[in-house]
C-alpha positions in Angstrom: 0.0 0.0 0.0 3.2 2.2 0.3 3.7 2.3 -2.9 -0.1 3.3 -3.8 0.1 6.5 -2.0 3.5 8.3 -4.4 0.8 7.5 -7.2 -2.1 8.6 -5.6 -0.1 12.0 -4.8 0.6 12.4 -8.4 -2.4 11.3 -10.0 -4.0 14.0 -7.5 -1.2 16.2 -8.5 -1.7 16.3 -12.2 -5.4 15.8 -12.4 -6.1 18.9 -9.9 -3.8 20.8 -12.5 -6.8 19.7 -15.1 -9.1 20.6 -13.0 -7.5 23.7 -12.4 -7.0 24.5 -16.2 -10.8 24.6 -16.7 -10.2 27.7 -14.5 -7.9 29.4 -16.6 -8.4 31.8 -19.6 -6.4 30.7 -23.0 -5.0 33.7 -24.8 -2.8 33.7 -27.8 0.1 35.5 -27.6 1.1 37.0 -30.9 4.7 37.5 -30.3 6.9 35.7 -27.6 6.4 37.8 -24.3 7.8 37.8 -21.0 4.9 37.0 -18.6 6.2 37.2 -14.8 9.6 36.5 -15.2 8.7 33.9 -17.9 9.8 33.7 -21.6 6.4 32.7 -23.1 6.7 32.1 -26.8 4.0 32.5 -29.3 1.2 30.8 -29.6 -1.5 29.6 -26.7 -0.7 30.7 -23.1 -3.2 30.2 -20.0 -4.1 32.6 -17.3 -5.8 32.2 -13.9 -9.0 34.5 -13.1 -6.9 37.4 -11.3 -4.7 37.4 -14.1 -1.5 35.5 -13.1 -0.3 33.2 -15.5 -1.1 29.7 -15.7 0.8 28.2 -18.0 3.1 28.5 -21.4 5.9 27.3 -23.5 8.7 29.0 -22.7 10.6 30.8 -25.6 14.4 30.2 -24.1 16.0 28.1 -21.9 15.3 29.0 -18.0 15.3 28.2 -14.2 12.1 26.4 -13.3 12.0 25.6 -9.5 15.7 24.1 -8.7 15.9 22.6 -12.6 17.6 24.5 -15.7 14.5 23.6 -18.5 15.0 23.6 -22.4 13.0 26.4 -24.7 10.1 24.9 -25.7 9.0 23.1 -22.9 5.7 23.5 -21.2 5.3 25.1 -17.3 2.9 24.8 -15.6 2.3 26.9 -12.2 0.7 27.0 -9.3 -2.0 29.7 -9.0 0.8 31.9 -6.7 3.1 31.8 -8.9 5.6 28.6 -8.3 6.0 25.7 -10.5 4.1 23.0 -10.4 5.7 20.8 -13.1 6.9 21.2 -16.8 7.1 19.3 -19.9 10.3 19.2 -21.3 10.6 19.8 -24.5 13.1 17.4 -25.0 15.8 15.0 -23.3 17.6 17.3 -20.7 19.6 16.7 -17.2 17.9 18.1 -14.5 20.0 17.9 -11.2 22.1 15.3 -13.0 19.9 13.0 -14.0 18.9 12.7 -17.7 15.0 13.0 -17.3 12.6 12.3 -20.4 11.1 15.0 -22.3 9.1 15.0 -25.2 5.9 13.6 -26.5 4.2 12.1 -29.4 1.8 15.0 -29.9 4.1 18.1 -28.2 6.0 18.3 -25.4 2.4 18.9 -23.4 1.7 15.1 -24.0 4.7 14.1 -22.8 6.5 13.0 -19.4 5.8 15.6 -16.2 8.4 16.4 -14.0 7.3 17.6 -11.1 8.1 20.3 -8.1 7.0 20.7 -4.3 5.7 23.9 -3.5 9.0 25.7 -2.8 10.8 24.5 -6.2 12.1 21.8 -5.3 12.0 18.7 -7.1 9.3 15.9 -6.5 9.4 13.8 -9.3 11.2 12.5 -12.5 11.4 10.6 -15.2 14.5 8.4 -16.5 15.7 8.2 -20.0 17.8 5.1 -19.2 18.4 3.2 -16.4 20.7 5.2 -13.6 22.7 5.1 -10.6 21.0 7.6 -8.0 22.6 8.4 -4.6 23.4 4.6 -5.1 20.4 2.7 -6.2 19.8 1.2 -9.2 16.6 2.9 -10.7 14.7 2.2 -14.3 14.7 4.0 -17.1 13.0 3.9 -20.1 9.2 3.9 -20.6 6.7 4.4 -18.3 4.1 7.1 -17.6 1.4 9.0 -16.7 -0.8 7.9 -19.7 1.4 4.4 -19.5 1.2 3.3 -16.6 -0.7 6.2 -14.1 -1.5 3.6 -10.8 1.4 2.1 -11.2 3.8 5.1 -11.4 5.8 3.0 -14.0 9.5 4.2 -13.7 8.9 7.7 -12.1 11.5 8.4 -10.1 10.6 10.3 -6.6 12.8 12.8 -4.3 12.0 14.1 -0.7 12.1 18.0 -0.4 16.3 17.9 0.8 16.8 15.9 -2.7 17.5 12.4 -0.8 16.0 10.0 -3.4 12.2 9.1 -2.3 11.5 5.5 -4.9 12.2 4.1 -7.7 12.0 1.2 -10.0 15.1 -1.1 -9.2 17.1 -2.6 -12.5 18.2 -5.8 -10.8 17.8 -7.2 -7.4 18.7 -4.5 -4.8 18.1 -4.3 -0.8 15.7 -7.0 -0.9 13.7 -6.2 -3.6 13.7 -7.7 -7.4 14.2 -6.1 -10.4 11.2 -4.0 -11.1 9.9 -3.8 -7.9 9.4 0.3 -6.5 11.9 0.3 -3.4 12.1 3.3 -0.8 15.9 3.8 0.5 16.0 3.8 4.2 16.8 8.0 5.1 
């Protein structure tokens, strides 16, 4: 049941964000724009009912929470302001691990990374399998629209960046290969 609750958290993460959106104004930005501090680029770009943005593709690489983020990726914030997660654009490292980006339809149907409240990150996840603070974690595919209940290979940090769970490669401190395990603290 452990295990249940990272996926609950996220599922309730990203569908309050949808639930949220239906409360946000689209707009269409005719020219990139900087919106808060934010490099919007052109095209669609969300607002909340007092007027603070919502969400956009970003026209330039920036900072997003603690992570450096690739232009054309997808943030999505919280209504005061702070990220709540983004959809990379692409492939990128983020606090040096190489985290999936991209989607079939757009970088908005891709893999979330996620942030608590203060910026710091929550959740990730892998391109390949990787060595984090030690453990063995998965890679590959796996996915909110994959695998949503299961939390397929995300990758999960506590607020101070010690790894949370992950998806082990091979056999590791007592669990098998595949199995979610949560490193003592």
């Amino acid at each position: 049941m452990k295990s249940a609750i990272p996926s609950i958290a996220v599922l309730f993460t990203v569908f309050s964000a949808a639930g949220q959106q239906s409360q946000l104004t689209r707009k269409e930005l005719a020219q990139p724009t900087v919106i808060q501090a934010y490099p919007c680029a052109k095209g669609y770009t969300w607002f909340f009912p007092d007027g603070k943005l919502g969400q956009c593709a970003i026209s330039e690489p920036i900072a997003f929470g603690e992570a450096q983020i690739p232009a054309g990726s997808v943030i999505v914030l919280r209504p005061d302001g702070k990220p709540r997660h983004v959809f990379l654009a692409r492939d990128a490292y983020v606090l040096g691990c190489n985290v999936r980006g991209g989607g079939l339809l757009g970088p908005s149907t891709g893999f979330v990374t996620t942030f608590y409240a203060d910026g710091k990150l929550y959740s990730i996840y892998l391109v390949d399998d990787q060595i984090i603070q030690g453990v063995p974690c998965r890679g590959g595919e796996g996915g909110i629209f994959t695998d949503p209940a299961g939390g397929g290979n995300r990758v999960e940090f506590y607020e101070d960046g010690k790894l949370r769970s992950c998806k082990v490669t091979h056999d590791y401190a007592g669990r098998q290969a595949g199995q979610r395990v949560i490193p003592p603290r």
